[in-house]
N, C-alpha and C positions, 0 to 999 in steps of 0.2 A: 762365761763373762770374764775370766779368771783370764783364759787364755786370750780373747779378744784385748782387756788390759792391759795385758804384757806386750803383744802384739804393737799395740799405739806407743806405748814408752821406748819400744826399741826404733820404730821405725820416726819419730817424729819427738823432737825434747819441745817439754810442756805438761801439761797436766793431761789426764786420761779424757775427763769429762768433758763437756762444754755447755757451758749454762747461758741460759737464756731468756729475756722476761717474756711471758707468754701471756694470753686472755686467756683466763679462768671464767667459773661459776660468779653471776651475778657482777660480770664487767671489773673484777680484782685481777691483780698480775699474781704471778709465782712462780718462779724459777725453777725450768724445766731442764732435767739431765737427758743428755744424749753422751756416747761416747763420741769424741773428738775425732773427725774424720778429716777436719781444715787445720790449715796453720794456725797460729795462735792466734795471729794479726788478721785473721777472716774477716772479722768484723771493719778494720781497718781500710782492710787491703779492695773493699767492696763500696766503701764510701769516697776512697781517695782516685776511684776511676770511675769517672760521668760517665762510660762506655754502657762499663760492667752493671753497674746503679741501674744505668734503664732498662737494660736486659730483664736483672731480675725484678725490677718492677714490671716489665711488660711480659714478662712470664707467671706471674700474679705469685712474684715473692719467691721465686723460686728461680733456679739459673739450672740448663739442662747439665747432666753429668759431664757432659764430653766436653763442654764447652767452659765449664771451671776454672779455673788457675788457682784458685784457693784449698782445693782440697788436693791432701797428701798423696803422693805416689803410693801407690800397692793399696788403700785405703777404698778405694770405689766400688768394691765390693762390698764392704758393710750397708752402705748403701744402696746396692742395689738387691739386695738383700734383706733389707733393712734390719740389720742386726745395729746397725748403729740406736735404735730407739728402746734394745732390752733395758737401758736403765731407767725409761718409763717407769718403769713397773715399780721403782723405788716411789717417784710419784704417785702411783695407785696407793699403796700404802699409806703412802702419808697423806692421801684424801683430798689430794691436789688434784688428780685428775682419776678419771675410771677407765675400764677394760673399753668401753666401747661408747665413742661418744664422737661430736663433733672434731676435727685434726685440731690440735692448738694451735693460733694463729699467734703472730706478734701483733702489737696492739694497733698499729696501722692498718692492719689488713682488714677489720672490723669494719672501715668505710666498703668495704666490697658487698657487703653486707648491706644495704643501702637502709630501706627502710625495718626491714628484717632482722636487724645487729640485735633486738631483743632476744630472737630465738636462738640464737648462741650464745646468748649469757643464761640461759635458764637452765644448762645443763653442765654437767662435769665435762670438760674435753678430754677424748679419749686415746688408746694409743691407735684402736681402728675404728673404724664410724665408716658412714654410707661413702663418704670421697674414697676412702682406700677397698671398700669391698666394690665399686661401681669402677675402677677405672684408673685412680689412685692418680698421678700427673697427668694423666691423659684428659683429667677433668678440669675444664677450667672456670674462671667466674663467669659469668652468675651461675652456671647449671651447678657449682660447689654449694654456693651458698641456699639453691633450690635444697639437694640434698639436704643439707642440715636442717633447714626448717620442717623440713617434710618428716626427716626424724624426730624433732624435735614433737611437732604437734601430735604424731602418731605412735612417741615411742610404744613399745613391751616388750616383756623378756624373752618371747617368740621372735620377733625383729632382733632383738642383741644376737641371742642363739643364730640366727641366720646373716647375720653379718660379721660374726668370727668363724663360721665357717667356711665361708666365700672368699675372705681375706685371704686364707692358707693358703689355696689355688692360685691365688693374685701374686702374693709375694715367691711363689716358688716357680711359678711361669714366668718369672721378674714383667709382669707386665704395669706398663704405666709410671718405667722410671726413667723415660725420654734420657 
């Protein structure tokens, strides 16, 4: 993580992290770490083009790698790698989110959710959960929000065991990161 850090400082000025208000347990937000893979002005740079905006809306909140302008040269690797999400884990800790749960959405995305948006709040979101071990961007609404409920109603620690170890394969076949 040491070396990824230093990695972002030299290649891009700004801060390492990138924080973000996410849905939590029981419909609360809390600011989720990722290492910083976009400009600073991400956020900015995403609302100030109607283009871009409906893409990522119509990609259910997400904009494909290739097709970015926001994220840093030499950086799209972490992401498809998804090393950019190891400071989750600072989040596991502080009991913000767990090893294996629903993907944290930003709180818009909860309408995707339609009548179902209970079963994503009754759980911690996770750094993997059934979207990333099934398919990861290749999945989109509603079969995501299927997933989650389907987890949700059936969680055990039999299912968690078996969806971190189907993630490993996912993330290292980079499959599912359009």
């Amino acid at each position: 993580m040491v070396v990824i850090a230093a990695m972002i400082k030299v290649r891009s000025p700004g801060p390492v992290f990138f924080r973000q208000e996410r849905l939590g347990r029981d419909g609360r937000t809390f600011r989720m770490f990722k290492f910083r893979t976009m400009y600073r002005d991400a956020p900015e740079r995403l609302l100030d083009e109607p283009r871009l905006y409906e893409s990522y809306l119509r990609n259910d909140f997400k904009l494909p790698l290739a097709d970015d302008p926001r994220v840093v040269p030499g950086s799209a690797f972490l992401r498809r790698w998804s090393l950019d999400e190891l400071p989750q884990l600072f989040d596991v800790l502080a009991g913000r989110m767990s090893l294996v749960g629903p993907r944290p959405i930003v709180p818009a995305e909860i309408e995707r959710y339609g009548p179902h948006a209970w079963a994503y709040c009754e759980v911690k979101p996770g750094i993997t959960g059934p979207w990333q071990s099934a398919g990861r961007s290749d999945i989109r609404y509603p079969e995501r929000a299927q997933l989650d409920v389907g987890y949700v109603q059936s969680w055990s620690l039999r299912a968690d065991a078996r969806i971190l170890l189907r993630t490993a394969p996912r993330v290292l076949r980079q499959l599912g990161t359009r």
